[in-house]
N, C-alpha and C positions, 0 to 999 in steps of 0.2 A: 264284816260280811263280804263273803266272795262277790265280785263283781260277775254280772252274768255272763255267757259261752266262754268265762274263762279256761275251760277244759279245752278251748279250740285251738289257742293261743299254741301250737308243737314247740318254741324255739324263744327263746331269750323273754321266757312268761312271765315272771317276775320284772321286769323291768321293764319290760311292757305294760302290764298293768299301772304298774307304777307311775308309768308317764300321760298314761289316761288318764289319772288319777287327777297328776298336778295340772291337764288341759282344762279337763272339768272344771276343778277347782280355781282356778285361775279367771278363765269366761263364766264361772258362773253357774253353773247346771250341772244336775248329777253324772257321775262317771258313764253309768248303767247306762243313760243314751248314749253317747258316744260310742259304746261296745253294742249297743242296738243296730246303730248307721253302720258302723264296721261290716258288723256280720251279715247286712242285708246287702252291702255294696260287694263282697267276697265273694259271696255265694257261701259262707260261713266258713271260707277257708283261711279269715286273715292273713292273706300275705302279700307282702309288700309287690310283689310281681306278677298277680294275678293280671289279667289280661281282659277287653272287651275284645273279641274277634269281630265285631263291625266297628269296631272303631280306635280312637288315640286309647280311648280309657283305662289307667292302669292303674296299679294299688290298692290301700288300703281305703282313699274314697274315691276311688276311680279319676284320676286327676288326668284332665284333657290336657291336651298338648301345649294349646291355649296357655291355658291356665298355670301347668308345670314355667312356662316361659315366662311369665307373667310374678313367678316364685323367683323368679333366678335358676331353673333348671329344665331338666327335658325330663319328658315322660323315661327316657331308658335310662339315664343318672337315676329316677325313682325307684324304677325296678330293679336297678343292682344293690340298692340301699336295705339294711336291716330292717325289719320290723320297728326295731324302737327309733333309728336315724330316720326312715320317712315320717313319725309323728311328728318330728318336728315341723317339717312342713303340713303335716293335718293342722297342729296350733296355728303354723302363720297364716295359713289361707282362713279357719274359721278366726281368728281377731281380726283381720278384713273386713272379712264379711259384716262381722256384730258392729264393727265401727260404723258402718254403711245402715244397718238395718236395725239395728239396739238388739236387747238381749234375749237369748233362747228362753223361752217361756214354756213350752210342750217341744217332745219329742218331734214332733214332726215338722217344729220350727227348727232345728238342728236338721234333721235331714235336707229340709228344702234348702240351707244354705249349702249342699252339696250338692244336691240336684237342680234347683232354681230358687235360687235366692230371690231375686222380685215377689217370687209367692208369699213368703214369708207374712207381709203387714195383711195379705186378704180373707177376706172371708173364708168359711168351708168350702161354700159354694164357685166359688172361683174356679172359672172352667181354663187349662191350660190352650196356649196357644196352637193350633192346627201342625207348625212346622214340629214342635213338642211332643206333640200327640202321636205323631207318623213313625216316631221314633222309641216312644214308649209306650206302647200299646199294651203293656204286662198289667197297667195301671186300671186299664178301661176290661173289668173283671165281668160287667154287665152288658157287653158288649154293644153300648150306645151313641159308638160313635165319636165320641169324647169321653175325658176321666177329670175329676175336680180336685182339689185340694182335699177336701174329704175323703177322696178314693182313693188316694195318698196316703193318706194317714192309717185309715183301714188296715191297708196293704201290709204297710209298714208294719200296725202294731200288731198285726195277725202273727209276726215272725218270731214275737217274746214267746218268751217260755210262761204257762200258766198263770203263773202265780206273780207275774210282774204288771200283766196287761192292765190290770184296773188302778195299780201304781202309776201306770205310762199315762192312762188318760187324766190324770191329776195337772192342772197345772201346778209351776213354781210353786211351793209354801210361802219363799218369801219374797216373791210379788203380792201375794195376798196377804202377808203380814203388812209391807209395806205397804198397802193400798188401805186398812185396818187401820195405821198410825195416822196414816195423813188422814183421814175419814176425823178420828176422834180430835186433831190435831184442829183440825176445823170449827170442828165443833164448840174444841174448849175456845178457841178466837172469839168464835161468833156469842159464846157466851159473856165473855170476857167484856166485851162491845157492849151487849145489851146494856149489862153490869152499869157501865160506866155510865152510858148512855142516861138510864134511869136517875143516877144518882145527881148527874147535871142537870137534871132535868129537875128536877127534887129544890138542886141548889138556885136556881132561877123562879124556879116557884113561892 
């Protein structure tokens, strides 16, 4: 299955995807966020040198200056970089991040580690910081003065294409597989114990 705005991808598409592919897979989580974040941090142009005009912010997840230095490079090393050679630095910055904050579970835990990582463990309702706020005001859609992690998320998954949005709001499968096992895993212990329990019980008797 085509990964999605792969139509957007103009220049070295195949190998691009491709590298989304083994990010994904590598960290954990479907390809299809990744090319979510992309296309919403681009403005759906994916390219490596797209620019913020208020600020450092360049590429394909707008990587601050900070932050590029922090990789081992500068924001303008990133923007002379191909498409598929700045993934690699998409990879190293999100394996940071997931070491820090564990694994992408929803799309919009993938984006915050682009945009605000701290978000990441809170609730919906988790209102961003005021300095945050001054700066992203695209978020606060209801004009209230502040935007929450949910208005985040919103945002974010308004940018899918149809037929993907009620896939995006799914979390992981296999967190919930994994959450399923240890459940039963439990269960069979505690049975297990009873089990034993009665029968010493039995044998004393």
């Amino acid at each position: 299955m085509a990964l999605i705005f792969a139509e957007k991808v103009k220049y070295n598409s195949t190998a691009f995807l491709n590298r989304v592919k083994d990010i994904a897979s590598t960290l954990g989580f479907p390809a299809d966020w990744l090319m979510l974040c992309i296309n919403f941090e681009t403005g759906g142009t994916f390219s490596p040198s797209v620019k913020n005009p208020s600020s450092s912010a360049t590429g394909l997840i707008q990587f601050m200056e900070a932050t590029a230095r922090d990789l081992g490079t500068t924001t303008a090393q990133l923007a002379a970089m191909t498409n598929v050679q700045q993934l690699d630095y998409v990879y190293k910055y999100l394996a940071k991040v997931q070491k820090t904050y564990g694994a992408f579970n929803h799309p919009v835990d993938l984006y915050l580690a682009i945009f605000y990582p701290a978000a990441i463990p809170k609730p919906l309702d988790y209102r961003f910081p005021n300095n945050v706020y001054a700066v992203n005001k695209v978020f606060d859609v209801n004009k209230r003065g502040y935007f929450t992690k949910a208005d985040v998320q919103e945002k974010l998954l308004s940018t899918a294409p149809a037929g993907y949005a009620a896939t995006f709001k799914k979390k992981n499968p296999m967190k919930g597989d994994i959450t399923i096992l240890l459940a039963i895993a439990f269960i069979m212990i505690a049975a297990g114990c009873y089990i034993l329990f009665t029968r010493a019980a039995g044998i004393k008797s």
